[in-house]
N, C-alpha and C positions, 0 to 999 in steps of 0.2 A: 504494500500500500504506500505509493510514493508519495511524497505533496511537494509542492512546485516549489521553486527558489523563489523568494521573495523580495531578492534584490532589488531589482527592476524598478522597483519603484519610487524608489527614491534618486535613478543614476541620474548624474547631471551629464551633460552630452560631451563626451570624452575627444580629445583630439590626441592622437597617437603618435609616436615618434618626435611629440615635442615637446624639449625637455620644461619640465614648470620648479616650481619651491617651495617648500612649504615650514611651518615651524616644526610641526610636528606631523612625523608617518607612524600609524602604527599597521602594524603584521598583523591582521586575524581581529575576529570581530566577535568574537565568544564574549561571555561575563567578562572576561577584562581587559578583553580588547574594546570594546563599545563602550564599558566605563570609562577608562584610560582616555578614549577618543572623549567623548562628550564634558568629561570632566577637562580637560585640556581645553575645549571650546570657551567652557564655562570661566575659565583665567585667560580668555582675549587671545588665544593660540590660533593659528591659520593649521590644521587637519586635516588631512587623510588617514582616512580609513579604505586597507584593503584586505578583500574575503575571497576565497577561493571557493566557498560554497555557498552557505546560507548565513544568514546573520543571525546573530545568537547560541553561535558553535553546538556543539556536542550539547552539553547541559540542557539546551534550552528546545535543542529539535530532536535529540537522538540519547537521551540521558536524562539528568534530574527531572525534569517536568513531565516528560509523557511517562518514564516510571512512577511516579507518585500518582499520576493520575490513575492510571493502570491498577495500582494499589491501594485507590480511595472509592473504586468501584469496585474491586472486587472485595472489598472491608462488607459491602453491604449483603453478603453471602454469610455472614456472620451475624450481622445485626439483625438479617431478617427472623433468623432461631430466635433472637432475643422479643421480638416483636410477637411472635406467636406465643413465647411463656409469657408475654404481660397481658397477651387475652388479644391479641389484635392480628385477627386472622389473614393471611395473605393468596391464602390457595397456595396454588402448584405458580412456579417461579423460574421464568424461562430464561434464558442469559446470549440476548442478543451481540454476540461479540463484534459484529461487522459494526453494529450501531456504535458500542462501546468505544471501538478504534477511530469513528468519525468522530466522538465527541473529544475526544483523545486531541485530536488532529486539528480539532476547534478551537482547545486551548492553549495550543501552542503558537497557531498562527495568531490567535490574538494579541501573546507576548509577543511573535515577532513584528507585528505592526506596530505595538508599544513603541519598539526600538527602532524601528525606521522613523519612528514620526520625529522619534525625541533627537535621532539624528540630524532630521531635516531640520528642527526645529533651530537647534543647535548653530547649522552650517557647516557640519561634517560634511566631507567630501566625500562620497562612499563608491568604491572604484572596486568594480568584480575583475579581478586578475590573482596571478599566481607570482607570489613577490619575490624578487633575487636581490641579494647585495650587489652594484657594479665594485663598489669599495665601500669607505668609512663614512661617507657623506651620500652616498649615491643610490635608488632602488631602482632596478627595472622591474616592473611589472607587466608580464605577460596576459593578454588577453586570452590568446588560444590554446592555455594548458601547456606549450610545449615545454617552458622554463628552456628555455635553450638559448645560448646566445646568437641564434640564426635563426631568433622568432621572428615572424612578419608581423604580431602586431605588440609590440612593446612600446611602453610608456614608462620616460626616465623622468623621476623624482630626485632631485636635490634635497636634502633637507637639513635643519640644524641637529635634530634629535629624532631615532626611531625607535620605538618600544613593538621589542618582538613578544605577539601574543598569539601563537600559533597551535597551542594548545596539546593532547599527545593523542596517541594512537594505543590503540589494542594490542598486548603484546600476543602474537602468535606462537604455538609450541610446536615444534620438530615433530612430524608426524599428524598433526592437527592442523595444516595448512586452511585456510578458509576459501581454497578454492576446490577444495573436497565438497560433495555434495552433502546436503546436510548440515557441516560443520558451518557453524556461524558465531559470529560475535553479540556481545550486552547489545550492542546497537539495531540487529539485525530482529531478535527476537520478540523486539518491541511493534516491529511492525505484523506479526504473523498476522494472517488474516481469518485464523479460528483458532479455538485453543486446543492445544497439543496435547495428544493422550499422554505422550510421556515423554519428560525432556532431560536430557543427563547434562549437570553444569560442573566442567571443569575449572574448579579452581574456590575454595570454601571461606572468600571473603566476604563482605557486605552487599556487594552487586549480587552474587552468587545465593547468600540468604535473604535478600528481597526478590531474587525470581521462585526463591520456593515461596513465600509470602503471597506475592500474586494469585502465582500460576495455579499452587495447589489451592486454593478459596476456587477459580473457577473450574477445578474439577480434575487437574493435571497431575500425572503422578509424576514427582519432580526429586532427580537423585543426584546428589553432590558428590562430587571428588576431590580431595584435599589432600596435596601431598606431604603436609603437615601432618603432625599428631593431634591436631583440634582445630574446629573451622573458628573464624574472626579471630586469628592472632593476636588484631589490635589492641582487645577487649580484654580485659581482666578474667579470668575464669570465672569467676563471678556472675559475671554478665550475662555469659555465653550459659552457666549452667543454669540460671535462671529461665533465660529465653527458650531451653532447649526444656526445660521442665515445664513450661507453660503449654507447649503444643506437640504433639507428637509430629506434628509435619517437620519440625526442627531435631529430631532424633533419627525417623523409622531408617530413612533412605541415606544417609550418611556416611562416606566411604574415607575414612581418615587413613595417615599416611598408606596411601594409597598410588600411585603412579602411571598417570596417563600418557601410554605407549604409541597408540595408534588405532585407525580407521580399518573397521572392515563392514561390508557389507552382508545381510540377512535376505536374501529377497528385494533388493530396492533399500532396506531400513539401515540407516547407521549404524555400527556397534563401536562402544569403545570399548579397546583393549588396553586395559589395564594391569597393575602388579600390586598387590598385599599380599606380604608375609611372606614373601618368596613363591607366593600361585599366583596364577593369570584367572584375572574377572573379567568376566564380557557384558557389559550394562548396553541392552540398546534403545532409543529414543527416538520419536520422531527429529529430532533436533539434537546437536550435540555445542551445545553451548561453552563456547572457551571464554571464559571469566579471571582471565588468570593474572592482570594488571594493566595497569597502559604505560608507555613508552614517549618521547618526546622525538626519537631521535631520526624517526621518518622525516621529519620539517627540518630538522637539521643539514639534512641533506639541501633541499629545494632552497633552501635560503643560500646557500651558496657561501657559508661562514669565512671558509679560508680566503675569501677577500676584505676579511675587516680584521682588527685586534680581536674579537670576542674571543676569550679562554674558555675551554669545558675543564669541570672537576676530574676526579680521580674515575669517578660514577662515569663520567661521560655526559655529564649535565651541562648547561651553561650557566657560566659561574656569576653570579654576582654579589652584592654588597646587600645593605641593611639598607640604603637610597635603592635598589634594584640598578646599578650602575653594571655595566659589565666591563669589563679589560678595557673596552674599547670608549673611548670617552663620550663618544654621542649616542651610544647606543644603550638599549635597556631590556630586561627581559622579566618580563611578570609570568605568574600565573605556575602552568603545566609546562610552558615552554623552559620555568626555570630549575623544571626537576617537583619533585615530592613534596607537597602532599597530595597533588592532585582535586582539591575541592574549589567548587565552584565560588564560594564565599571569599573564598584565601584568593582567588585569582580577582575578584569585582576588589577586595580591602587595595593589594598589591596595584591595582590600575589605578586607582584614586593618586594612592603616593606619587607612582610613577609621574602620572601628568603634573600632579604638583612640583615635585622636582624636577620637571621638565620645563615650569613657567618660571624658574629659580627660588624658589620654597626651600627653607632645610624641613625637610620631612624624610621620615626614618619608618620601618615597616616593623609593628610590635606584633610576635604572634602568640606570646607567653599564653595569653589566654584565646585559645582557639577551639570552638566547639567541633564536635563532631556528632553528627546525628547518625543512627541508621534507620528506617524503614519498615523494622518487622513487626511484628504480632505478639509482643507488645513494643513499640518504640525504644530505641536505646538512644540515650544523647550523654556526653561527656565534655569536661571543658576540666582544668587546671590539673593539678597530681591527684594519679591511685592513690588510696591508701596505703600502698606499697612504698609508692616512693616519696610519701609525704613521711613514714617511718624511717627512711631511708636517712633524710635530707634535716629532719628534725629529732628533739629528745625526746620529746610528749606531742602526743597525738589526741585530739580529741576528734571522735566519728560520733554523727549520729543519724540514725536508720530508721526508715519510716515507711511501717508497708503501706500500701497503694488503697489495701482493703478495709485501712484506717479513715481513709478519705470518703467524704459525705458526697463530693465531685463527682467519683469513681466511682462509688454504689449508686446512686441516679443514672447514670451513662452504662453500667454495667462491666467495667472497663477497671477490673480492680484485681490484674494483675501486674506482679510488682514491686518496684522496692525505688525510694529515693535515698540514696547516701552520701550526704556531708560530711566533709573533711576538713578542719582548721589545727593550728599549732598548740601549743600551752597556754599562749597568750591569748583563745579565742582567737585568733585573724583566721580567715575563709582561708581555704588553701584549694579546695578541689569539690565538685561537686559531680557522681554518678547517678543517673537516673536510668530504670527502666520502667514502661510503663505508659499510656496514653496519654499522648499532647508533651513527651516528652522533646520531641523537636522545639515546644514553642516557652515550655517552661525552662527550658537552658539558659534562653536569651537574657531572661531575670540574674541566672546564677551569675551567667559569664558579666554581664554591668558589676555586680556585688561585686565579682573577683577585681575587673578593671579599676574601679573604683575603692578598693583597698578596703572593705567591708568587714564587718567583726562579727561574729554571732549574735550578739547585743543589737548591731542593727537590723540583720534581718529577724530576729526575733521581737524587735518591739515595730517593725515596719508592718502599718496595719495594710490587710491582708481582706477583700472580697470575701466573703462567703456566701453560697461553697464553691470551691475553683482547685483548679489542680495545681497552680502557685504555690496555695495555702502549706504545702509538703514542704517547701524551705523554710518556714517556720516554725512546723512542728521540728522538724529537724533539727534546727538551730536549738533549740530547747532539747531535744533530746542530747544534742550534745553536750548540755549543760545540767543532766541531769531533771530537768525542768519542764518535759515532754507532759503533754495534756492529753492527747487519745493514742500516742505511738505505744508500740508492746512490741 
């Protein structure tokens, strides 16, 4: 199910092979590249912006938005049980998928209009081509995909400052090539045009546990493969043993250190061939989904680096500063283009700086307090130190823990699996806050300000607090930490 490039609609009428100037070029037009561009506008900058696809990269047309969508209908395959124990009959409940994916596709194109208008708005220059270094000052941008330098329709940009925002690619595994039939990427899988009786996802990170989320609500039997000894590394065991004990879709089908081998064929059906334990397992699926991380280093190439200073790290990343400055003094790189962590947040924060330090601002890129959300059944969100390394790094630890099923929020909503846990030092100072549990994406945002803003338990415990709301759980917290908890146990 394709949907059209949206460019278009903003180009302003291009004249080719003559060279122009600008203050500021940015590469890629993702979260922060589009930020980066418009915020640059917004400090009096003359802007180009150039996209080699659609505007609003991966996250916004092939990533964060149409998953969550995807995972906020199929939420209601669950809510609708809850609906019939409250007495509110629904009959028999059919699950238009084709519909499901147009509405999907609805609201992505309405973000990406968002972002054209606000470029137009702006006076972004927004130029569909394929961007090369000439050198340190110079980009050609190719029209016709060739990135060649015996392209016939290249447009050369001079500029004072470029912020490369080109974002990463799917890494591919040795044997799992995605030109195999079947075998596809996070990206691909979002567009299926019905849902798959059963899909194998290599690779048992957050992408990987939000397609069992999904897929298994609309009816998918959905098997991971993790060549690790436990899926979500990132996560504290904690986390993962929690989420994995709330639903069986996060346990049944789960293939830990496990090792995806290669592709064979059933009849037409993919099979992957895998290793545990020294045997070969053959899982097969309509689909064999490779989840296994993304990569930067495809755009590396197209840019044509070795004409400028930019350095890569040891990783093979491009390297820059805390201004996002790289080797090369006019150049910049934000986002996925400058290596890990990969989130769409961290790339829109990094584009704001950059263009401010692109208008001559001293601005600096703080990530100490970085949330990170995932997805599943129930929500998991994190921001500052585990409890692990807050014991680590301090003498006295004060945690306090607050189940879900405590919450007046969560009993009305039904949604009372879960746990919220605070972390601060001796001295009561906030240090970390773990959540799992509903609307934990939206109540981090509270924690991560408390942490930004240098907050004590004291404050969040006397900060009046809605009732009932699922916030309200940083406060019993804070109190629990304090011995002081009101309904936690």
């Amino acid at each position: 199910m394709g949907r059209p490039n949206t460019l278009l609609s903003v180009f302003r009428p291009i004249v080719w092979n003559v060279p122009s100037t600008t203050d500021l070029a940015v590469i890629g037009a993702g979260p922060g590249g589009y930020t980066a561009a418009i915020r640059g506008a917004q400090k009096g900058l003359d802007v180009v912006l150039v996209e080699r696809e659609t505007v609003g990269g991966v996250c916004l047309n092939h990533g964060c938005i149409p998953a969550k969508a995807l995972i906020h209908a199929a939420g209601f395959q669950k809510d609708i049980d809850h609906w019939n124990a409250l007495g509110i009959e629904t009959g028999p409940v059919d699950v238009d998928y084709d519909a499901i994916q147009n509405w999907k596709d609805s609201v992505v194109d309405t973000l990406d209009q968002q972002v054209l208008d606000s470029l137009d708005h702006h006076g972004v220059e927004l130029i569909e081509g394929t961007a090369r270094f000439a050198d340190s000052d110079t980009l050609h941008v190719d029209s016709d995909g060739q990135n060649t330098d015996t392209s016939n329709d290249s447009r050369t940009i001079d500029f004072e400052t470029a912020i490369i925002a080109t974002g990463s690619d799917p890494i591919e595994i040795p044997g799992l090539e995605y030109e195999q039939d079947g075998v596809i990427s996070s990206r691909e899988i979002l567009q299926v045009d019905e849902v798959p009786d059963e899909i194998v996802v290599v690779g048992g990170g957050y992408i990987g546990m939000e397609a069992v989320t999904k897929f298994t609500k609309f009816g998918a039997r959905v098997k991971i493969v993790e060549a690790l000894d436990r899926v979500l590394t990132q996560f504290e065991p904690e986390i993962v043993d929690s989420i994995q004990e709330t639903s069986e879709m996060y346990d049944d089908e789960i293939y830990t250190s496990t090792l995806a081998q290669g592709i064979e064929y059933d009849n037409g059906t993919p099979v992957l061939v895998a290793e545990q334990d020294d045997e070969e397992i053959r899982l097969s699926g309509d689909y064999i989904v490779v989840a296994a991380g993304r990569k930067p280093n495809a755009a590396y190439k197209r840019l044509r680096l070795d004409t400028t200073g930019v350095e890569r790290t040891e990783d093979g990343f491009i390297e820059v500063d805390d201004q996002l400055r790289t080797a090369d003094d006019d150049i910049m790189a934000i986002g996925d283009a400058a290596g890990p962590p990969y989130l769409a947040h961290v790339a829109a924060h990094e584009g704001k700086v950059a263009a401010a330090v692109a208008a001559g601002e001293e601005r600096a890129v703080d990530t100490e307090y970085m949330p990170t959300v995932m997805y599943t059944d129930p929500e998991v969100a994190t921001v500052g130190l585990s409890e692990a390394e807050a014991t680590e790094q301090h003498n006295d630890v004060l945690v306090g823990r607050v189940s879900m099923a405590t919450s007046g929020r969560a009993l009305t909503t039904d949604k009372t699996s879960g746990y919220l846990k605070l972390i601060a030092d001796g001295d009561e100072q906030l240090l970390g806050v773990r959540i799992v549990g509903a609307r934990a994406s939206d109540t981090i945002a509270e924690a991560t300000l408390a942490l930004k803003m240098g907050a004590s338990l004291d404050d969040l415990a006397t900060t009046m607090h809605a009732h009932p709301t699922f916030p309200e759980t940083l406060v019993e917290a804070a109190e629990a930490a304090r011995g002081e908890a009101i309904h936690a146990r």
